[in-house]
N, C-alpha and C positions, 0 to 999 in steps of 0.2 A: 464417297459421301459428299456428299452438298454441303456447299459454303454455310447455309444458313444453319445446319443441321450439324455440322460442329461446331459452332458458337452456341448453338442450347446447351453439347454437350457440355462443353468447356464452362459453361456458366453454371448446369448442375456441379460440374465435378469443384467447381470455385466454391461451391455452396455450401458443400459436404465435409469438404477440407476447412474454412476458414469460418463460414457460419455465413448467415445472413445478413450481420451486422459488424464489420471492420471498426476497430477505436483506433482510430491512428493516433492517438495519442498514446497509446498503451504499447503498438505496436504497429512503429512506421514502415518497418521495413518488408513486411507484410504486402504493402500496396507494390514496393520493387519487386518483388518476390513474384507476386501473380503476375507481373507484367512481363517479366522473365519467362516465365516458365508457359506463356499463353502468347503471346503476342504474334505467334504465329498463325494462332487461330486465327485472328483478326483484322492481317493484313490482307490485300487482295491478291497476291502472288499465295503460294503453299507457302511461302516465308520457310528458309530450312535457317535462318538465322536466330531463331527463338530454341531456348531449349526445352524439352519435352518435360512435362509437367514429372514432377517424381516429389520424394519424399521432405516433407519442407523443414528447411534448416533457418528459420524464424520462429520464433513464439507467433503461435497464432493467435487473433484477440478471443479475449477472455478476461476474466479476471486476473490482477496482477497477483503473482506471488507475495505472499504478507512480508512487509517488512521484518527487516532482521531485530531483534531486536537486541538493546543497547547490550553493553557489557556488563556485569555485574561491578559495582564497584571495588577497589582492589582494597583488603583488610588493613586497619591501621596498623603503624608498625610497631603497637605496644598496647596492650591488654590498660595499660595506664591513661592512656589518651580517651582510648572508650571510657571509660569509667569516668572519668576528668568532664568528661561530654554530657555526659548521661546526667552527673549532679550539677551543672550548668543549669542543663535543661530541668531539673526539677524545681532548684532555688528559683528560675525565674517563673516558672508556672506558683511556684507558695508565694509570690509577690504578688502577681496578676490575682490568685485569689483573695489575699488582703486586700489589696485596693476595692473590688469588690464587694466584696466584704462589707467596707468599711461604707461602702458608696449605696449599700441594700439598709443601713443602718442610716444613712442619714433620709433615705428616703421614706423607713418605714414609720410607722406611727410609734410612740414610746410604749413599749409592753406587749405588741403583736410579733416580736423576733426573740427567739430564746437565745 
């Protein structure tokens, strides 16, 4: 086969495996990888110092696999804490609504707030 005529072929079979569009940011090792596996194509000797294209042992580009996500966080150590937490968090929500409150009252007219 003719020089020129393996390098089409080598650049469909590059196309088919990795796509049309390489993210090396995604996936660096990808560009080693075809270089590996083709660089024989491309020398001007038959190059037998390249290895023959096969099954590729990189992620090829694409979309990244979704982040993992976090852990769940770990239970408190006492049904008490929760509860301790929880009327924290409510006393201070009945304050924020007082001051409110209080702050709707001085703005409104005398007799328009029940």
């Amino acid at each position: 086969m003719a020089s020129r005529e393996k390098q089409d072929r080598a650049v469909r079979e590059i196309r088919e495996r990795y796509g049309d569009v390489i993210n090396l940011s995604t996936s660096p090792l990808v560009l080693i990888e075809i270089i590996r596996n083709y660089r024989n194509v491309f020398e001007d000797d038959d190059g037998t110092g390249g290895v023959s294209p096969g099954t590729s042992t990189v992620a090829v580009a694409g979309p990244d696999s979704p982040p993992t996500p976090p852990s769940p966080p770990s239970p408190p150590e006492s049904g008490r804490l929760e509860i301790d937490e929880i009327l924290k968090g409510i006393l201070l929500l009945q304050r924020q609504i007082d001051t409110l409150d209080k702050k709707l009252d001085r703005l409104a007219q005398p007799g328009t707030r029940n």
